[in-house]
TORKOL-4160 file (C-alpha; in steps of 0.2 Angstrom, whole numbers, padded with zeros to 4 digits, m for minus):
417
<pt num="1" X="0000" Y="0000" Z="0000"/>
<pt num="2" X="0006" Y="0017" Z="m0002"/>
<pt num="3" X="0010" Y="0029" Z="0009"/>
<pt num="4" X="m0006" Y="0036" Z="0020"/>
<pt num="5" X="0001" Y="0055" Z="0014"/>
<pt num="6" X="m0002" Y="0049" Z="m0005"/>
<pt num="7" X="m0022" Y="0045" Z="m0002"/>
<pt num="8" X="m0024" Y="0058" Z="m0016"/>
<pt num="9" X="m0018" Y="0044" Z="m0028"/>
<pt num="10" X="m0023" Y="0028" Z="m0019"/>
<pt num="11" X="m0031" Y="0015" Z="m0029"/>
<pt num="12" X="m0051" Y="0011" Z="m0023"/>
<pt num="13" X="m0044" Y="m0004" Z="m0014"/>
<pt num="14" X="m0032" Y="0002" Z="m0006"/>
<pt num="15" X="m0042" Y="0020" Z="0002"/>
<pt num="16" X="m0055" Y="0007" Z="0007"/>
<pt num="17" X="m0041" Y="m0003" Z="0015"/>
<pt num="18" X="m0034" Y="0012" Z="0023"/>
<pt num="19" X="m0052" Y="0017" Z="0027"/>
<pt num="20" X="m0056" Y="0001" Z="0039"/>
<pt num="21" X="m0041" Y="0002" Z="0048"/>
<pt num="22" X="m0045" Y="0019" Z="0054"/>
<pt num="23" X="m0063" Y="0016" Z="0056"/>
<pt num="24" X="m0059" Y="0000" Z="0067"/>
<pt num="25" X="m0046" Y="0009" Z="0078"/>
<pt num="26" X="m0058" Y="0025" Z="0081"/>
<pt num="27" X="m0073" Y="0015" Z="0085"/>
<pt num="28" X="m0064" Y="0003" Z="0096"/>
<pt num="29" X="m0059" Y="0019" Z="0108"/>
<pt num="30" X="m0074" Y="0026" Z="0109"/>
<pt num="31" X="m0083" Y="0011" Z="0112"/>
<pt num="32" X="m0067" Y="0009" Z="0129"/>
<pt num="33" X="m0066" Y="0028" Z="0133"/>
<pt num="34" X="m0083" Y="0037" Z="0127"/>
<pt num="35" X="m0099" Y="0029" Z="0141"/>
<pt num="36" X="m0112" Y="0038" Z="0128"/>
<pt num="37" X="m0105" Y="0027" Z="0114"/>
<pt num="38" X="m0104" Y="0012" Z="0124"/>
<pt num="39" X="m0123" Y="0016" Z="0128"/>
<pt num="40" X="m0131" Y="0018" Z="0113"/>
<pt num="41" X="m0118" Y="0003" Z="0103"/>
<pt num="42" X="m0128" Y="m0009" Z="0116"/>
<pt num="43" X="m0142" Y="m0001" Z="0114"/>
<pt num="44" X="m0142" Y="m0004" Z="0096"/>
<pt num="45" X="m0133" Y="m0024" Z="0097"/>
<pt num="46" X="m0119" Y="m0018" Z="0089"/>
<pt num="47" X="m0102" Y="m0027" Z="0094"/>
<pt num="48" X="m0089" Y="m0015" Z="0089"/>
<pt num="49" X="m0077" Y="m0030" Z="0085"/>
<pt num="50" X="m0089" Y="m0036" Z="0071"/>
<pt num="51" X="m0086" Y="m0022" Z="0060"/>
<pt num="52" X="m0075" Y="m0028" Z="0046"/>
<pt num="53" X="m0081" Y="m0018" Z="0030"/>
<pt num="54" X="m0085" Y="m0001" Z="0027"/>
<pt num="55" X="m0104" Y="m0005" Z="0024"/>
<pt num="56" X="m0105" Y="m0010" Z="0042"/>
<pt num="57" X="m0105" Y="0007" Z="0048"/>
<pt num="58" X="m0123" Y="0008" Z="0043"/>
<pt num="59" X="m0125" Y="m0005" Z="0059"/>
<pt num="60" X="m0121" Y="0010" Z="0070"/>
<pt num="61" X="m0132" Y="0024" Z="0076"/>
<pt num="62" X="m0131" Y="0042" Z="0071"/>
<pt num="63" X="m0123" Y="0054" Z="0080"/>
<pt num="64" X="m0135" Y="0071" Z="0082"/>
<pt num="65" X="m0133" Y="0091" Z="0087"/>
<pt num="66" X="m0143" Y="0088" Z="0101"/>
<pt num="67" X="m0128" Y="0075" Z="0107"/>
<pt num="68" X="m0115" Y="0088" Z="0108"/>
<pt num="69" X="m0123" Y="0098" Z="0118"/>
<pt num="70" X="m0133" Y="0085" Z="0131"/>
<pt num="71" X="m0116" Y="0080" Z="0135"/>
<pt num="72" X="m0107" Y="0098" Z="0139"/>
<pt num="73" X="m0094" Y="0101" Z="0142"/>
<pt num="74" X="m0082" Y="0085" Z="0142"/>
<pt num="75" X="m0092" Y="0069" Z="0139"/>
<pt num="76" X="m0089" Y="0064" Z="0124"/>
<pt num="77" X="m0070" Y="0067" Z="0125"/>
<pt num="78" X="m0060" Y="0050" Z="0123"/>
<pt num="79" X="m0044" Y="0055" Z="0131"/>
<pt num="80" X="m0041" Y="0063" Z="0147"/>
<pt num="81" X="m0040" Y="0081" Z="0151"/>
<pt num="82" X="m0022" Y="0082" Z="0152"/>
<pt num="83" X="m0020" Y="0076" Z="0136"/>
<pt num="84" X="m0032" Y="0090" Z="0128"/>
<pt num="85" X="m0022" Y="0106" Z="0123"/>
<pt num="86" X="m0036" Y="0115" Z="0113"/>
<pt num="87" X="m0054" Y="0117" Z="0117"/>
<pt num="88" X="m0068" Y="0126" Z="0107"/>
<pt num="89" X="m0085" Y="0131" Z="0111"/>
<pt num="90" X="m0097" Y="0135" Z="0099"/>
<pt num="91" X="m0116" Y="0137" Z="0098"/>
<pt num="92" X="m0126" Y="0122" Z="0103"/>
<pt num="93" X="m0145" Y="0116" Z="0102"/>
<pt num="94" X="m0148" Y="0121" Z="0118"/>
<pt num="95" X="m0142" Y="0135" Z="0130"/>
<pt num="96" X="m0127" Y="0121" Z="0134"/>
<pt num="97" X="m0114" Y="0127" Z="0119"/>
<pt num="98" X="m0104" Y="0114" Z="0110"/>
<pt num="99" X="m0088" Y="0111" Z="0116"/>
<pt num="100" X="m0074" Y="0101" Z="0108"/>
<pt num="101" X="m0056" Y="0097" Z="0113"/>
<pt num="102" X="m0040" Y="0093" Z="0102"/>
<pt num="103" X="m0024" Y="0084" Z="0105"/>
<pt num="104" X="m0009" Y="0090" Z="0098"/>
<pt num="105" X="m0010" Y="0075" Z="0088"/>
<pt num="106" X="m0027" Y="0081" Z="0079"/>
<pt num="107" X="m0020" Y="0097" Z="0078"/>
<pt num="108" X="m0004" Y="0091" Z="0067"/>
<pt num="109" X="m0019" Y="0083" Z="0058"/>
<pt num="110" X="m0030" Y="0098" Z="0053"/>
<pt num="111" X="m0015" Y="0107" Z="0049"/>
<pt num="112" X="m0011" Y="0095" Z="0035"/>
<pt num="113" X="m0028" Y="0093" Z="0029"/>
<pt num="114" X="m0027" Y="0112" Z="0030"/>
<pt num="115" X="m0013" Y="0113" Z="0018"/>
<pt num="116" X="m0020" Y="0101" Z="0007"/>
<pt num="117" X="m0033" Y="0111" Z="0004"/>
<pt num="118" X="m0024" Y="0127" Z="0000"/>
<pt num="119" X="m0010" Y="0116" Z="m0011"/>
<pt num="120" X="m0026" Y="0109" Z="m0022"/>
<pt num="121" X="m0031" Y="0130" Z="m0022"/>
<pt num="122" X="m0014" Y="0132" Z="m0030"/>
<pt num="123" X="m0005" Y="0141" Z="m0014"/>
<pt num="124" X="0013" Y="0140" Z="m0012"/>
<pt num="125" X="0026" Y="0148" Z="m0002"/>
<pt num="126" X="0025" Y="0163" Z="m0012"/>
<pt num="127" X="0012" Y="0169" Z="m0008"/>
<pt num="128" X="0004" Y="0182" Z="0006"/>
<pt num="129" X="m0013" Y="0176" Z="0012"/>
<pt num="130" X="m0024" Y="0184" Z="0022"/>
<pt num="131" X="m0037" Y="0178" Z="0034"/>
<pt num="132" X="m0052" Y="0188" Z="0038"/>
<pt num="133" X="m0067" Y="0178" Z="0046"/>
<pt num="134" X="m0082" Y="0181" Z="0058"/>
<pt num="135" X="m0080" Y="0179" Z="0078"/>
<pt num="136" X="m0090" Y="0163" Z="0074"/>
<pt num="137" X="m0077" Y="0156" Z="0066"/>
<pt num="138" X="m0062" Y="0162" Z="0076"/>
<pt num="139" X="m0056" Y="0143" Z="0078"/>
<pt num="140" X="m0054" Y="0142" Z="0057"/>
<pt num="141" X="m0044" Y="0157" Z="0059"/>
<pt num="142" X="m0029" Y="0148" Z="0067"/>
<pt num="143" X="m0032" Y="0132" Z="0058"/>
<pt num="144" X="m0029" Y="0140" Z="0040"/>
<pt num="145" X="m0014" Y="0150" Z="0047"/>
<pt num="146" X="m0008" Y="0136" Z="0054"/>
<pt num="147" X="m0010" Y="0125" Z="0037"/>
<pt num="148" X="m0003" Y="0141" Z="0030"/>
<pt num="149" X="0012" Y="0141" Z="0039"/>
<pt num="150" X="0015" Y="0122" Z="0034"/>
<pt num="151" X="0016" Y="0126" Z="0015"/>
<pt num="152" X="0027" Y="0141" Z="0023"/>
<pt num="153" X="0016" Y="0155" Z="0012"/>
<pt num="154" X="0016" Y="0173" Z="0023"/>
<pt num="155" X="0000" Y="0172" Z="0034"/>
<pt num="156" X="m0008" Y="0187" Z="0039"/>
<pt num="157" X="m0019" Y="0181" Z="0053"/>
<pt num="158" X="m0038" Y="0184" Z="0058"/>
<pt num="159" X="m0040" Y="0202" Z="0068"/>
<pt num="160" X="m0057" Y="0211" Z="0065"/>
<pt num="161" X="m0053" Y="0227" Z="0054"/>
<pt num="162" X="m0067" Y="0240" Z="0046"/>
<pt num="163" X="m0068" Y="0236" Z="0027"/>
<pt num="164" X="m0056" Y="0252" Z="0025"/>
<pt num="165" X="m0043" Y="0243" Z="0033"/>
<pt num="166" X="m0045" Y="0227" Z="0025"/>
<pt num="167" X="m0043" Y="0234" Z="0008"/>
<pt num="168" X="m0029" Y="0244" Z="0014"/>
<pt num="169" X="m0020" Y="0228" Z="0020"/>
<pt num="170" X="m0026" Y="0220" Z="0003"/>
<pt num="171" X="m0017" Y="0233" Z="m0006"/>
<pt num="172" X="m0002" Y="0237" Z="0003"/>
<pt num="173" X="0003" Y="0221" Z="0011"/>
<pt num="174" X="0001" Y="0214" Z="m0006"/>
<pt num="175" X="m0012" Y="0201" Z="m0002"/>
<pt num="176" X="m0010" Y="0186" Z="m0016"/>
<pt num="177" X="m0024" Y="0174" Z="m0006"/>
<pt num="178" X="m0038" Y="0179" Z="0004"/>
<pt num="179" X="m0047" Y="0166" Z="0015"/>
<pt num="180" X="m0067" Y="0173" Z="0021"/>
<pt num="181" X="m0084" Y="0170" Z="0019"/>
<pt num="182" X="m0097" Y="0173" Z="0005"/>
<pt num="183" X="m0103" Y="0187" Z="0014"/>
<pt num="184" X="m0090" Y="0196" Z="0019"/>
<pt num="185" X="m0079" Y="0193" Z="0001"/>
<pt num="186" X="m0099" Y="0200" Z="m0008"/>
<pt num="187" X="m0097" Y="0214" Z="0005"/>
<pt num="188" X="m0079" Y="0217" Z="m0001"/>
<pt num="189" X="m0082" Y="0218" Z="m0019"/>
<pt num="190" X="m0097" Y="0227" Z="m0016"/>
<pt num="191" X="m0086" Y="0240" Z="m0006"/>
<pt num="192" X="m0072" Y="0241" Z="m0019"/>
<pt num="193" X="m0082" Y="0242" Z="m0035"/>
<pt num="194" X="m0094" Y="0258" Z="m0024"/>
<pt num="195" X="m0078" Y="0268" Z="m0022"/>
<pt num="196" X="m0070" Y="0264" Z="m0039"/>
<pt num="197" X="m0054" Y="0256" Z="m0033"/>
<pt num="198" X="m0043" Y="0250" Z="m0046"/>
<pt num="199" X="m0043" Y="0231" Z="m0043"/>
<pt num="200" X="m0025" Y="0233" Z="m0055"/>
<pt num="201" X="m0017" Y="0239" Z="m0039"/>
<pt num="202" X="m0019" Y="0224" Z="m0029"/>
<pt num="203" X="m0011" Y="0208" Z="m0030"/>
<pt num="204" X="m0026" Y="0199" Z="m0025"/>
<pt num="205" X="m0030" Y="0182" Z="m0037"/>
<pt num="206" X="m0034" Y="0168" Z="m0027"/>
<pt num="207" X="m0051" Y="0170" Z="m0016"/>
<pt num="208" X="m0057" Y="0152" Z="m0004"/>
<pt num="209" X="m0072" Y="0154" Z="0002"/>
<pt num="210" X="m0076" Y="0146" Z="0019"/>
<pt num="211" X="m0094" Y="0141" Z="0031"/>
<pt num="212" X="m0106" Y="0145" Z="0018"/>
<pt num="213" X="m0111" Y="0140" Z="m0001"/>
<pt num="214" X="m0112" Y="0153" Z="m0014"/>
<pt num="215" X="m0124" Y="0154" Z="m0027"/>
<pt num="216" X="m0115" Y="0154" Z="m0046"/>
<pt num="217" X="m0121" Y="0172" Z="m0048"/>
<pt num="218" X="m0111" Y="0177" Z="m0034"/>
<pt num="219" X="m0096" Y="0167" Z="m0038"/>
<pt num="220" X="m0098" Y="0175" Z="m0055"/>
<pt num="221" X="m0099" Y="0192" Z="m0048"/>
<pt num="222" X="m0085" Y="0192" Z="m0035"/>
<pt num="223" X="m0072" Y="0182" Z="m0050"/>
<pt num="224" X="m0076" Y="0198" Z="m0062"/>
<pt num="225" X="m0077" Y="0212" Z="m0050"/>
<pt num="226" X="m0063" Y="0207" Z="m0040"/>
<pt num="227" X="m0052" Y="0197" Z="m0055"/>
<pt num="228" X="m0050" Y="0184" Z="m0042"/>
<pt num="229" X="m0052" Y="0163" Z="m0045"/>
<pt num="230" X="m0065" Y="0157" Z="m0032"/>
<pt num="231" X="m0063" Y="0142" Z="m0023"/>
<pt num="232" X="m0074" Y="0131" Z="m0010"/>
<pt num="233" X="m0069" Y="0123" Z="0007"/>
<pt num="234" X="m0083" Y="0114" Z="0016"/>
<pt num="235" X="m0081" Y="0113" Z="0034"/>
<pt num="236" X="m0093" Y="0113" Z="0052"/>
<pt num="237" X="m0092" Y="0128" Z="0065"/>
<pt num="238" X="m0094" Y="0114" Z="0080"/>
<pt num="239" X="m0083" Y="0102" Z="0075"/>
<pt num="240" X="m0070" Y="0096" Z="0072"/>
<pt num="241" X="m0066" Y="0112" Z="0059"/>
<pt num="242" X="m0064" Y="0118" Z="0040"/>
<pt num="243" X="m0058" Y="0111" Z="0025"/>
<pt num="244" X="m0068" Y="0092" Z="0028"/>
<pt num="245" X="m0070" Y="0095" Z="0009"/>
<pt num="246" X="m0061" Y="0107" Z="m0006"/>
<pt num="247" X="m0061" Y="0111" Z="m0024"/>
<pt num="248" X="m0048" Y="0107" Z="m0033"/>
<pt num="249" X="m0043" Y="0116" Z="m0050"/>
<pt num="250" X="m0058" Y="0108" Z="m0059"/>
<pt num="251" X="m0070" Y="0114" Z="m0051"/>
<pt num="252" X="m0083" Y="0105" Z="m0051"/>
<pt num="253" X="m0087" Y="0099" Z="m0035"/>
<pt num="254" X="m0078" Y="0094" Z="m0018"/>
<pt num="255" X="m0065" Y="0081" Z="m0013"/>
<pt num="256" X="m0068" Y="0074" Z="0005"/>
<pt num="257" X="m0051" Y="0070" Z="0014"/>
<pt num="258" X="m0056" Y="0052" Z="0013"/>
<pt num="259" X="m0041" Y="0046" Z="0027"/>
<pt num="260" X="m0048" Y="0059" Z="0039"/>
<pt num="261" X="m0068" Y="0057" Z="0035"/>
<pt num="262" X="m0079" Y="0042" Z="0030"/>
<pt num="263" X="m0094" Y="0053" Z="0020"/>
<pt num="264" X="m0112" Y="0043" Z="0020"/>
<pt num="265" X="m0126" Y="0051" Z="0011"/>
<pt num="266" X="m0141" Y="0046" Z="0019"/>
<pt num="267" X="m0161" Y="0049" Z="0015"/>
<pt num="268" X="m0163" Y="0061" Z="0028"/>
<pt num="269" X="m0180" Y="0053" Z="0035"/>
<pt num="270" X="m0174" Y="0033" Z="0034"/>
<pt num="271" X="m0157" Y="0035" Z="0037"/>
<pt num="272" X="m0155" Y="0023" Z="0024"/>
<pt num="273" X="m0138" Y="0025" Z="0009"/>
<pt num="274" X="m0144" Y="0036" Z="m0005"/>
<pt num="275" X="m0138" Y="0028" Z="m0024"/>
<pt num="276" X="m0123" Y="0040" Z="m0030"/>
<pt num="277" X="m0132" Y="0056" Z="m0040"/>
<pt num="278" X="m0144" Y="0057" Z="m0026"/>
<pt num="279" X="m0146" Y="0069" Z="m0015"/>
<pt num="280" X="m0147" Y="0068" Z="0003"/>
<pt num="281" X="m0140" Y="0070" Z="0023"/>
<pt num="282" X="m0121" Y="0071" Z="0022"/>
<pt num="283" X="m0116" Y="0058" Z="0038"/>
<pt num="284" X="m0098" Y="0062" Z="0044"/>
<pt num="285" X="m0087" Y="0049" Z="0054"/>
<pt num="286" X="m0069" Y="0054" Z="0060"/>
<pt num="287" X="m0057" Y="0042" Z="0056"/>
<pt num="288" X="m0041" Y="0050" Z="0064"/>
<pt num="289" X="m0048" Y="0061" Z="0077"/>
<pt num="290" X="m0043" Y="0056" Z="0095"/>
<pt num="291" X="m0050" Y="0066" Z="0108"/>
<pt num="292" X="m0067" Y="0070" Z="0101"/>
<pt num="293" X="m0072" Y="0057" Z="0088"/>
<pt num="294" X="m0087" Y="0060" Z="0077"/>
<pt num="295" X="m0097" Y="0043" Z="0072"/>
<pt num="296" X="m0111" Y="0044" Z="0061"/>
<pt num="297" X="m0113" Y="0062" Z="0063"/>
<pt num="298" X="m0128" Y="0071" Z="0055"/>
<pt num="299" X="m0124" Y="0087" Z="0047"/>
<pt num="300" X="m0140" Y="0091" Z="0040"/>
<pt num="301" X="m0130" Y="0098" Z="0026"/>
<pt num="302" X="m0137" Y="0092" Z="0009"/>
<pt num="303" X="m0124" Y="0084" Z="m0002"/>
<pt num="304" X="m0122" Y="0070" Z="m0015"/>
<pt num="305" X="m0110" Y="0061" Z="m0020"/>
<pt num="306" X="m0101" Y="0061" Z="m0040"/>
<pt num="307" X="m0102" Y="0044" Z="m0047"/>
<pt num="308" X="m0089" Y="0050" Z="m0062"/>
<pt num="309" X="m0069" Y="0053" Z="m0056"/>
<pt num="310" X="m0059" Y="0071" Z="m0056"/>
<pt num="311" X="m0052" Y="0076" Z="m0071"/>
<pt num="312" X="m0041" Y="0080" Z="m0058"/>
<pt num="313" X="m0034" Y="0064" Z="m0054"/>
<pt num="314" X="m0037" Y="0063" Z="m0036"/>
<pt num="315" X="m0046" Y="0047" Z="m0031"/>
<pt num="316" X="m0053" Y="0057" Z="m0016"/>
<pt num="317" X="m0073" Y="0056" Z="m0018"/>
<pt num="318" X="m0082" Y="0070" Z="m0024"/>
<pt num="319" X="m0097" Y="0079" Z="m0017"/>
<pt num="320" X="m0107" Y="0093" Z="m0022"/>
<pt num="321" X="m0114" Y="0104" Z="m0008"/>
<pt num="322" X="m0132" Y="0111" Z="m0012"/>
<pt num="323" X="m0139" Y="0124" Z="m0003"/>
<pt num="324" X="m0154" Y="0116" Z="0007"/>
<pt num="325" X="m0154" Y="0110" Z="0023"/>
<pt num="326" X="m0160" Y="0093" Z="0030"/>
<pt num="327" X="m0163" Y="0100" Z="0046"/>
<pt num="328" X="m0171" Y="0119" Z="0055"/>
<pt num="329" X="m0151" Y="0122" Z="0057"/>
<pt num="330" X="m0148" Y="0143" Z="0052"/>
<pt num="331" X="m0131" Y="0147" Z="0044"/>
<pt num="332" X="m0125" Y="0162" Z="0046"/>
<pt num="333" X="m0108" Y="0168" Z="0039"/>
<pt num="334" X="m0104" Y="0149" Z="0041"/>
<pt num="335" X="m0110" Y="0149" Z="0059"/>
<pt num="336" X="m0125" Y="0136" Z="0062"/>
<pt num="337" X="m0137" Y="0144" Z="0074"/>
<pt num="338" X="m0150" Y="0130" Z="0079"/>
<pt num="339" X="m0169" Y="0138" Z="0082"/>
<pt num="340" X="m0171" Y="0127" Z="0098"/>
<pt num="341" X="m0156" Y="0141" Z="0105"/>
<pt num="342" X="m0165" Y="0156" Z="0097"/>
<pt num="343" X="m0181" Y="0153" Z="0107"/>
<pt num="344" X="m0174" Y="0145" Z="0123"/>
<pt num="345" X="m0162" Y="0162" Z="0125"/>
<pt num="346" X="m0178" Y="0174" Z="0121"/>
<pt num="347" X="m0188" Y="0163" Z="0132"/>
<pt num="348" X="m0174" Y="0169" Z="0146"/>
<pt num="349" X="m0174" Y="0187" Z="0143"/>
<pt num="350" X="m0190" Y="0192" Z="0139"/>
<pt num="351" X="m0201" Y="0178" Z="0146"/>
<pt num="352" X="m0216" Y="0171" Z="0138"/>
<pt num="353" X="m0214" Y="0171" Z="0118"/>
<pt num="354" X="m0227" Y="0168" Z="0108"/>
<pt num="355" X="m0229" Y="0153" Z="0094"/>
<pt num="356" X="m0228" Y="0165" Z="0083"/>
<pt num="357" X="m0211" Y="0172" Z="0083"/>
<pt num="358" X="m0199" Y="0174" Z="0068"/>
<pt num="359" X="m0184" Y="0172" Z="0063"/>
<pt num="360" X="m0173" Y="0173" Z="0049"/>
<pt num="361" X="m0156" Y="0177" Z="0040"/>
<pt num="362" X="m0157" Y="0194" Z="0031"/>
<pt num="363" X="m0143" Y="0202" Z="0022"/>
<pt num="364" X="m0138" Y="0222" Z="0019"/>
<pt num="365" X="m0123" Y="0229" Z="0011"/>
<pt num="366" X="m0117" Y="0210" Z="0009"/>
<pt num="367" X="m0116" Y="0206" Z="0029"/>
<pt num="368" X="m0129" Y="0193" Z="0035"/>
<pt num="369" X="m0137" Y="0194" Z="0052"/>
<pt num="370" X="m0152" Y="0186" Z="0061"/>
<pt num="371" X="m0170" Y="0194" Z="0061"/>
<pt num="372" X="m0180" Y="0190" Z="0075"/>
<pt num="373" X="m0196" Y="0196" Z="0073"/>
<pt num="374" X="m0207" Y="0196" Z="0089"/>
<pt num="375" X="m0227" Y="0202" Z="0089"/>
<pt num="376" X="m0232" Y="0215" Z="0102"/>
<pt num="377" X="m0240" Y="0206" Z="0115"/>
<pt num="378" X="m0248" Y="0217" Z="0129"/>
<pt num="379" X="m0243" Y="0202" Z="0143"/>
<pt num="380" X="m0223" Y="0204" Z="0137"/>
<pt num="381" X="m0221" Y="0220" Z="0132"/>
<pt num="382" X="m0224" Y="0238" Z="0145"/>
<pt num="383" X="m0231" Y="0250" Z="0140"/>
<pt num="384" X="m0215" Y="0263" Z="0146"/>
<pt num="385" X="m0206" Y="0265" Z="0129"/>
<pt num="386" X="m0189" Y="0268" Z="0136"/>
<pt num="387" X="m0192" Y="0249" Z="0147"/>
<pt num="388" X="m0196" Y="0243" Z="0131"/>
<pt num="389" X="m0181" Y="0247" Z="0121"/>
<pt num="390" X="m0172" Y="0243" Z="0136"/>
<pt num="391" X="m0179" Y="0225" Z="0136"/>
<pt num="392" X="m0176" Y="0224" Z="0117"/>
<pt num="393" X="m0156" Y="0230" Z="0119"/>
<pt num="394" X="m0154" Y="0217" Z="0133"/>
<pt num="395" X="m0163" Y="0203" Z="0120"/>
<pt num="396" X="m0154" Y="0208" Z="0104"/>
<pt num="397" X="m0137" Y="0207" Z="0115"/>
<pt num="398" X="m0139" Y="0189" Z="0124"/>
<pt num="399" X="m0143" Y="0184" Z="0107"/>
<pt num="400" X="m0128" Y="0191" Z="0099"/>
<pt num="401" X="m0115" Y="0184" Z="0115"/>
<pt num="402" X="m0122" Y="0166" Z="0115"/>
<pt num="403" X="m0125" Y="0164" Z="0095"/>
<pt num="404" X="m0110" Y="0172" Z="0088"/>
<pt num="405" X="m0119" Y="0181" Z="0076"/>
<pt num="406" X="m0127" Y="0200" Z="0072"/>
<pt num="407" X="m0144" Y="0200" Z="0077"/>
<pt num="408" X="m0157" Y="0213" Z="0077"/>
<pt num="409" X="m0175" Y="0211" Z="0086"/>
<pt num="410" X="m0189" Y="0220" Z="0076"/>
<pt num="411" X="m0207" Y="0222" Z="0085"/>
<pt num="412" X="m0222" Y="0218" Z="0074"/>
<pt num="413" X="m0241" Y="0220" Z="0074"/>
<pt num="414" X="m0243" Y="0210" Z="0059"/>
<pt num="415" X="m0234" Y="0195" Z="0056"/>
<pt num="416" X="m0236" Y="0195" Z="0037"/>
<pt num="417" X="m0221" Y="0184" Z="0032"/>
């Protein structure tokens, strides 16, 4: 077998080798160090030791959102504390956050498939590549500067700046690479085509989008107003990070990191394998992972799998990424914001919402933010107009602190939406 780094080449025998071993070591220690895996294999009559093909995963039960955050903060961790030297928290499905730890093993790990990533995006150590992502998102930040650093390209790291300042860094830093979201790359473009800048005077040409699809419009707009190439990563804000999946120079979907992630596409209301060319869930199990292993894992992302190889000529398997969801997840500048959270943090500081509230992602001047729409109700609301705002400020700013995402509050009389 070749080596594991050359997986981009691997023969279909040899990746589904490669695949087993992994998924056999990775289920074996959760099944010893992870009580809530232990549970729910017995629960289900699976005998971890039984599994000797890939197929056999579908034996095993699905992870869920809901999990992550039942389980706060350190349950589903399968090595002890002292080993952990990263943890993240990110928003969960209830008011318990997600929270995920990493060994400086899987930290090596996702700095490589970082940099594999950002090779296949044609980045090299020539280049000056800037990072500029949302709060929500901080975590990525360091990932792609530290797979950055490993291709040994100049990284200019994640620090909030206006968008004056981040063109003025584009230009006079001489930014090649620019790593962001949709939103904030459409709000860029937007910004630099209002004042007339000269896209000549930058060095900018290679654009990777990250936490959020784009529509081909979009894509279209931002590679002729900005003279840029556009390329995806797709990733989770909980866990484990970005990059899962990335294009490569076709274009034309995305290659999972097949030793790092078995992908399952799943009918999202059986659980059962979609054919190839059929839409569905897109399941994700870690296959390398060590302190926080993902099995079965239910992204309520909407994906299916390409039945034809890469022009390429990497055997990793391709996926495209559509833009529905299988689930009542919100994603917001690639933060997933579950609606469970939403109401259980208005319940909180406002009290008794009505069934009635609403809420949904709007976008102005290219930024995204959450709406919440809540119907004046005598029995929540006083009459004092200055209480009121003052309830509405206190609302708006829980919201923003525990979701990790702009979100404004606006009272209706009518809901008409």
């Amino acid at each position: 077998m070749k080596n594991a780094n050359d997986i981009e080449l691997m023969t279909p025998d040899e990746k589904n080798q490669l695949q087993l071993e992994r998924l056999q070591s990775t289920i074996n220690r959760a099944f010893r160090n992870v009580p809530f895996h232990q549970k729910r294999f017995s629960e289900a009559g699976v005998d971890p030791t039984k599994i000797q093909s890939i197929e056999d995963i579908s034996h095993l039960p699905f992870m869920k959102r809901k999990h992550l955050s039942e389980h706060y903060p350190y349950d589903l961790f399968a090595v002890p504390l002292r080993d952990i030297v990263r943890i993240h928290t990110a928003p969960g499905t209830t008011r318990n956050p997600t929270v995920s730890g990493y060994t400086p093993q899987d930290l090596n790990i996702w700095q490589q498939i970082l940099a594999r990533g950002l090779k296949a995006a044609d980045v090299t150590p020539h280049d000056i590549l800037q990072i500029t992502l949302t709060p929500g998102l901080a975590n990525w930040g360091r990932d792609y500067k530290r797979g950055a650093e490993l291709i040994e390209a100049s990284v200019i790291p994640n620090i909030p700046l206006s968008i004056e300042k981040k063109v003025m860094v584009l230009r006079d830093y001489k930014t090649s690479v620019l790593i962001t979201t949709p939103a904030l790359a459409m709000e860029l473009a937007a910004y630099i085509k209002q004042q007339g800048i000269n896209v000549s005077s930058l060095e900018l040409a290679t654009l990777i989008l990250a936490g959020d699809l784009i529509s081909t419009a979009n894509r279209r707009f931002l590679e002729e107003t900005l003279r840029v190439t556009v390329w995806l990563h797709y990733g989770l804000s909980e866990v484990p990070g970005p990059a899962i999946a990335f294009e490569c120079p076709i274009h034309n979907g995305l290659h999972v990191n097949e030793d790092h992630f078995l992908a399952e596409i799943v009918d999202p209301e059986t659980g059962h394998p979609m054919p190839e060319g059929q839409p569905g869930e897109l399941v994700l199990t870690t296959l390398t992972t060590r302190a926080f292993p993902l099995i079965r894992f239910r992204t309520g992302d909407k994906a299916e799998f390409y039945s034809e190889p890469c022009a390429c000529g990497r055997s990793l398997k391709l996926i495209k990424w559509h833009a529905e969801r299988t689930d009542d997840i919100i994603n917001i500048d690639g933060v997933n914001v579950h609606g469970q959270l939403v109401l259980a943090n208005l319940q909180t500081t406002i009290g008794n919402i009505p069934a009635s509230v609403r809420f949904f992602v709007q976008q102005a001047e290219g930024k995204k933010y959450l709406e919440v729409w809540l119907p004046v109700s005598a029995k929540i609301f006083s009459d004092e107009i200055k209480e009121l705002e003052k309830l509405i400020h206190h609302a708006e700013s829980k919201l923003r602190e525990n979701l990790g995402v702009p979100v404004y509050i606006r009272l209706k009389e009518k809901m008409d939406r």
